[in-house]
C-alpha positions in Angstrom: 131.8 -80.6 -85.6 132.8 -80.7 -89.0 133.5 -76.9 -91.0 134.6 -76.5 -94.8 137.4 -74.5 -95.3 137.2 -70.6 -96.3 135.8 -70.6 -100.0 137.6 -67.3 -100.6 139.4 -64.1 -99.2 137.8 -61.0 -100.3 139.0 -57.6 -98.7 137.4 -54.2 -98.7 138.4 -50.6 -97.3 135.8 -48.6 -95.2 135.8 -45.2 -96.8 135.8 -42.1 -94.1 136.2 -38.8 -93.9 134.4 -35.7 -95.7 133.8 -35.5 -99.6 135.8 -33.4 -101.6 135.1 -29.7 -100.9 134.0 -27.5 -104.4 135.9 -24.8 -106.2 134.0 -22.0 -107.2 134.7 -18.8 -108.9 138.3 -17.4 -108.1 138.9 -13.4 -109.1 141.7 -11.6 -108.5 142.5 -8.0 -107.7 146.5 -7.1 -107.4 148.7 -9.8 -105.6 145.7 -11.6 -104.0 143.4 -14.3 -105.1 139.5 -14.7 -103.7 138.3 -18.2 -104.0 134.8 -19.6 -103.1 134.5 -22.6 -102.1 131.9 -25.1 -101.1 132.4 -26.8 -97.7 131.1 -30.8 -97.9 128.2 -32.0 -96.1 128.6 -35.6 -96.6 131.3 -38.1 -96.2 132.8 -40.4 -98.7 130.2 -42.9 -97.4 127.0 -40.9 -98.3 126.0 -40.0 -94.4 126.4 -36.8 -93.5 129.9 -35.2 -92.4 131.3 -35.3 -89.0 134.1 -33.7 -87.1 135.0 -30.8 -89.6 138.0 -28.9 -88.7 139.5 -27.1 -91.9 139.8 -26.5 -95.7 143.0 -26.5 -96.8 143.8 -24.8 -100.7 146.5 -25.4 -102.3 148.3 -23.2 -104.8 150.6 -23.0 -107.3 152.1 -22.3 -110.4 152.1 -25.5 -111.7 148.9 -28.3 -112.3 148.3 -30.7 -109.4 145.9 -32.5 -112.2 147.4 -36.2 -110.8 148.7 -35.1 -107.8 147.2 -35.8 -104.3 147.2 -33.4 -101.1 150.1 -35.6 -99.2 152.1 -35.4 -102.2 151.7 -31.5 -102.1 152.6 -31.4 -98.6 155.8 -33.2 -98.8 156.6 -30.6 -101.6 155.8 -28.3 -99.2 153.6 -26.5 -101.9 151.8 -23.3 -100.1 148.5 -24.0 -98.5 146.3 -21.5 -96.6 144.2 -23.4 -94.0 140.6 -22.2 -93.2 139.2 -23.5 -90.1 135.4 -24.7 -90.2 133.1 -26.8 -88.0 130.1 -29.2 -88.8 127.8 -25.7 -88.6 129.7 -25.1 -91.8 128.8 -27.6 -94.2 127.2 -26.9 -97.1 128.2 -23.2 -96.8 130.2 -21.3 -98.9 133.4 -20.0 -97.8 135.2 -17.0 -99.0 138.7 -17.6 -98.8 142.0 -14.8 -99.8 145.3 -15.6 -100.7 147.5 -12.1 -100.8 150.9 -12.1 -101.8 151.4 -13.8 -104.9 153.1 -11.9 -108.1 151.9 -9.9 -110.2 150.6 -11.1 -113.8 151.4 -15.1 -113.0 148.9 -17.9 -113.3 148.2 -19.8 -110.2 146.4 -23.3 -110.3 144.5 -24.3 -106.7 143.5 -27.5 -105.1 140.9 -27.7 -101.8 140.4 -30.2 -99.8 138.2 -30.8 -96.4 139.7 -32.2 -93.6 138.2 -34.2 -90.3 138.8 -35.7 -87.5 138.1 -38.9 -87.8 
């Protein structure tokens, strides 16, 4: 038997996990912050979402505009972590976050998290 060598490497990622979650409308009242957010119904690769455990938002006084989620958990930025299941997706979620001071501007970043 006689085989030609490889006529090129190529390499590609498989993509995973659930698509972004959506921001909605935030309003606040006092010291805490409502947030709705959209919880994904696909994955990354277009089928839909599997093994949905929570939302996680993000917040801050600062812009994460750049920043990713495992950078804002090593800076141990605040997150409140909502739990949700497959039953969930597509759903809006209503989420609070109390306890923040009075007259500041807070920025907030979602994301959806599965096992996977």
């Amino acid at each position: 038997m006689i085989e030609s060598v490889f006529s090129g490497e190529v390499s590609a990622q498989t993509a995973y996990g659930p698509q972004p979650p959506i921001m909605g409308a935030v309003t606040t009242n006092g010291n805490t912050a409502t947030l709705t957010v959209t919880v994904p119904s696909l994955g990354v690769d277009g089928n839909p979402v599997m093994g949905l455990t929570y939302l996680e938002i993000f917040y801050k006084t600062t812009s994460m505009a750049g920043s990713t989620p495992a950078a804002e958990r090593t800076a141990k930025t605040p997150v409140v972590q909502v739990a949700i299941t497959e039953a969930d997706a597509g759903q809006v979620k209503t989420v609070q976050i109390p306890n923040l001071n009075w007259g500041t501007t807070y920025f907030f970043g979602a994301v959806s998290r599965a096992f996977g």
